[in-house]
C-alpha positions in Angstrom: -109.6 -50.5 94.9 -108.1 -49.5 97.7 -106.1 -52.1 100.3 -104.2 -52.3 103.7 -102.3 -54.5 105.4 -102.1 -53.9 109.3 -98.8 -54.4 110.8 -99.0 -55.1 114.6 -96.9 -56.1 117.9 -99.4 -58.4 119.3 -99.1 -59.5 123.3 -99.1 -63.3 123.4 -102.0 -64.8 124.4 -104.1 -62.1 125.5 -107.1 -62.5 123.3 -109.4 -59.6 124.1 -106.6 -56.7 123.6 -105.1 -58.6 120.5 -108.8 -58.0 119.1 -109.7 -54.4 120.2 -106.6 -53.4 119.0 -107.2 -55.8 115.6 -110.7 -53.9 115.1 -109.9 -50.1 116.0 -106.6 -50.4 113.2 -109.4 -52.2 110.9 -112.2 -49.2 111.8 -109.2 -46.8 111.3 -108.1 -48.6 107.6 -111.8 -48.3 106.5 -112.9 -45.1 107.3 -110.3 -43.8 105.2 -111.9 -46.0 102.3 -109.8 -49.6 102.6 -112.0 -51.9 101.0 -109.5 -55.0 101.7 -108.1 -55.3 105.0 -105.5 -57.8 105.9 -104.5 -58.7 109.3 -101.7 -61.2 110.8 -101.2 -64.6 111.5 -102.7 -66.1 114.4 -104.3 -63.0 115.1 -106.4 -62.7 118.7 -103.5 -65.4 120.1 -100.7 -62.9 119.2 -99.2 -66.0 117.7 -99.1 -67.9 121.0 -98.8 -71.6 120.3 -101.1 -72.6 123.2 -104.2 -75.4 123.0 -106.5 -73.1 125.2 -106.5 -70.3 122.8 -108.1 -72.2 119.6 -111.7 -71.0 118.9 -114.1 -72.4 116.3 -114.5 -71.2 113.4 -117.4 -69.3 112.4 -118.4 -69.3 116.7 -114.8 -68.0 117.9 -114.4 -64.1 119.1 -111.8 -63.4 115.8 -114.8 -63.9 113.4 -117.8 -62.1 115.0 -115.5 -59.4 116.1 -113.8 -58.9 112.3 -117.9 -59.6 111.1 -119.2 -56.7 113.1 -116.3 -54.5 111.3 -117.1 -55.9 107.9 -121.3 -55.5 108.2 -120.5 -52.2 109.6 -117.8 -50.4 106.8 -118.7 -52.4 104.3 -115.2 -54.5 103.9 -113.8 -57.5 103.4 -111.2 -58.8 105.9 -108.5 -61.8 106.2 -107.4 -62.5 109.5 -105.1 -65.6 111.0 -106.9 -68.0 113.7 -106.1 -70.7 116.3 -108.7 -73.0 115.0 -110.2 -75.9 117.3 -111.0 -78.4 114.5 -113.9 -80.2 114.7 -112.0 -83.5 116.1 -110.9 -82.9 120.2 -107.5 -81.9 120.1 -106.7 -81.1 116.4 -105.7 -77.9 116.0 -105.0 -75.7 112.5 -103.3 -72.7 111.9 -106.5 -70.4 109.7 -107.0 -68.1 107.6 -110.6 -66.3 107.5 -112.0 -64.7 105.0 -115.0 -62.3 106.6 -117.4 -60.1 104.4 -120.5 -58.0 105.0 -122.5 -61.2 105.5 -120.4 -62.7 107.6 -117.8 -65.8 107.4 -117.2 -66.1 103.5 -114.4 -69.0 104.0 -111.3 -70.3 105.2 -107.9 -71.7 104.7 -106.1 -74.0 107.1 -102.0 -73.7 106.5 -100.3 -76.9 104.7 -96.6 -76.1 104.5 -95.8 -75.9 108.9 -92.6 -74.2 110.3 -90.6 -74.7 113.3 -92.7 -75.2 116.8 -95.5 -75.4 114.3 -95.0 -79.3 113.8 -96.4 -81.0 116.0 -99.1 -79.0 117.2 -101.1 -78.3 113.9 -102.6 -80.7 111.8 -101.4 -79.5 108.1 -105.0 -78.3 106.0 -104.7 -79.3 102.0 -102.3 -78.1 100.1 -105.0 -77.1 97.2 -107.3 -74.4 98.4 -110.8 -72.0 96.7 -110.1 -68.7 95.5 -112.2 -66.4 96.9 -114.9 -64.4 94.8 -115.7 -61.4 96.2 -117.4 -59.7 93.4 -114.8 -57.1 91.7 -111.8 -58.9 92.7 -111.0 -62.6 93.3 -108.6 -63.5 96.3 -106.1 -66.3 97.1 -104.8 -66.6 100.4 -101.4 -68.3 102.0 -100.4 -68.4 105.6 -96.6 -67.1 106.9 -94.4 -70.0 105.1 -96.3 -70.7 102.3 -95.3 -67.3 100.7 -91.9 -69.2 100.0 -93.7 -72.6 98.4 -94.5 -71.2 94.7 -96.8 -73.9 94.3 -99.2 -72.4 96.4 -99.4 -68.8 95.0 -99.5 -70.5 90.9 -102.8 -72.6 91.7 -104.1 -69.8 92.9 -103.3 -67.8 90.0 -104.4 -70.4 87.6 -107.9 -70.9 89.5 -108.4 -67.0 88.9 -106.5 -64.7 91.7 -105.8 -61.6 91.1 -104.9 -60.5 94.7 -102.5 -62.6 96.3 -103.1 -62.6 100.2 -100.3 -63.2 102.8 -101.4 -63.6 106.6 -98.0 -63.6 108.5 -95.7 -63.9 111.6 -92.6 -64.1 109.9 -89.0 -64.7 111.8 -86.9 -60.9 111.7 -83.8 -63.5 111.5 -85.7 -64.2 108.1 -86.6 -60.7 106.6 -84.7 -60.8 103.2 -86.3 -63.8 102.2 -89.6 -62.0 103.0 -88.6 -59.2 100.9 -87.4 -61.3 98.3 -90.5 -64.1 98.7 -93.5 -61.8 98.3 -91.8 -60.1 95.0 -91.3 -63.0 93.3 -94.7 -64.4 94.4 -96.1 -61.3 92.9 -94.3 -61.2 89.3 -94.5 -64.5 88.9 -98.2 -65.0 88.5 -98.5 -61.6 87.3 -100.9 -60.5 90.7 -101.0 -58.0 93.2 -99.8 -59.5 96.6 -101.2 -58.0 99.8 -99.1 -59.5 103.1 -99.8 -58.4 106.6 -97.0 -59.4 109.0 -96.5 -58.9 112.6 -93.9 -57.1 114.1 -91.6 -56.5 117.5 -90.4 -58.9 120.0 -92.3 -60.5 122.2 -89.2 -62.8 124.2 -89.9 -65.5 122.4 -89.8 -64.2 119.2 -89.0 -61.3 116.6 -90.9 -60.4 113.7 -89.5 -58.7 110.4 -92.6 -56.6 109.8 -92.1 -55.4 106.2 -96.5 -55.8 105.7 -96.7 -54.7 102.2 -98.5 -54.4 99.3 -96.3 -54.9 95.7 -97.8 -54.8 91.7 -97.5 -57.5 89.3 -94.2 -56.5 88.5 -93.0 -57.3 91.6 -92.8 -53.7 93.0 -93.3 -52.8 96.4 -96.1 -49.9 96.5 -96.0 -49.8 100.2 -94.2 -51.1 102.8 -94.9 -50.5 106.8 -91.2 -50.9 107.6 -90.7 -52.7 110.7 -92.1 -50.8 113.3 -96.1 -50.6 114.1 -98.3 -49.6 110.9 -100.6 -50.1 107.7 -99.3 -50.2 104.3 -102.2 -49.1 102.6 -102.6 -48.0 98.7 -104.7 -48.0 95.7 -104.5 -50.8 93.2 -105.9 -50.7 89.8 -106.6 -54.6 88.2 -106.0 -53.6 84.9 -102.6 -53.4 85.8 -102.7 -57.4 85.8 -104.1 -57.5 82.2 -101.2 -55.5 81.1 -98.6 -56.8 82.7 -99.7 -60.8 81.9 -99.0 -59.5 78.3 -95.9 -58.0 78.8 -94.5 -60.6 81.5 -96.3 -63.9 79.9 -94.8 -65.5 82.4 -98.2 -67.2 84.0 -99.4 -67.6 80.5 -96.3 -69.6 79.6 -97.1 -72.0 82.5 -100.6 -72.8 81.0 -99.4 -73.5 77.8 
């Protein structure tokens, strides 16, 4: 199957050009046969941390605009979101997961970082793996790539694709690098991570969206400048490697 990961500098805030651009990279990604499209963290609010950009989620512009894309090409797409929760005033930092019939599910970020205290509510730290027919999905938000805990239930429940929506810190970018390999080879799983890019004033971005094999090799990379790292992945590579790197194996037993 084939997957990308868009890499993007987003404009804070500015919901309707952080989606228009969002859906022409995921037209673009598709047409040239992606079948998995990942897209960043906090996605339409260009990782703003401001109360009067959350949406609801399924209702919220992110999810019809990335359904329309998926009923259309035929794809499935993960995407970050400002959620409104359904309590006034609580707030989580989402992950959707959008096929050709629409919302399939979500994923609201446990392990916070930096400005993030405070303003979201943490989601559970367990979370579903998502079936989506040929290939099962788990999916982690930004910091969660560095809590292994996360990435191994998700293995054990079934993954074989490891999904990363990001904005993670340039000051941070080897432990990205390092992170997402070890996330990878340690569960024996392909890892797809989209992660923004640039500086926006407030903040830089490391980039590196990627997607690396179950030996913890990076296939693709989109560097740190505006991008997709897209690429073919074959599962069987997962069966192979669990036997020759028991490593997830060993765990269960």
């Amino acid at each position: 199957m084939r997957v990308a990961a868009m890499q993007r500098a987003l404009e804070p805030g500015n919901v309707r050009k952080n989606l228009a651009t969002a859906v022409r990279w995921a037209e673009a990604a598709a047409a040239k046969g992606a079948e998995l499209i990942v897209l960043p963290e906090l996605l339409a609010a260009g990782y703003q941390l401001e109360a009067s950009l959350a949406e609801e989620v399924p209702d919220g512009p992110t999810t019809a605009a990335l359904a329309d894309v998926a009923e259309t090409h035929g794809v499935t797409l993960v995407a970050g979101v400002l959620e409104q929760g359904a309590q006034r005033g609580v707030l989580y930092d989402t992950a959707i997961v959008v096929g050709r019939q629409g919302l399939i599910g979500t994923v609201r970020k446990a392990r916070l970082w930096g400005d993030e205290h405070g303003f979201f509510a943490r989601g559970p730290l367990a979370r579903p793996v998502f079936d989506l027919g040929d290939v099962k999905i788990g999916v982690s938000i930004c910091v969660e790539v560095v809590h292994p805990q996360i990435s191994r239930q998700l293995a054990v429940d079934g993954a074989d694709v490891l999904v990363v929506v990001s904005a993670f810190g340039a000051p941070r970018a080897e432990i990205w690098d390092l992170m997402t390999r070890a996330r990878a080879v340690e569960n024996g799983c392909f890892l797809v991570a989209s992660n923004l890019c640039g500086d926006n004033g407030e903040r830089a971005f490391c980039g590196g969206s990627r997607v690396v094999g179950p030996r913890g090799d990076v296939r693709v990379d989109a560097g740190d400048g505006e991008g997709v790292a897209m690429v073919d992945i074959d599962l069987e590579e997962i069966v192979t490697t669990r036997q020759e790197l028991p490593y997830l194996r060993d765990h269960l037993s």
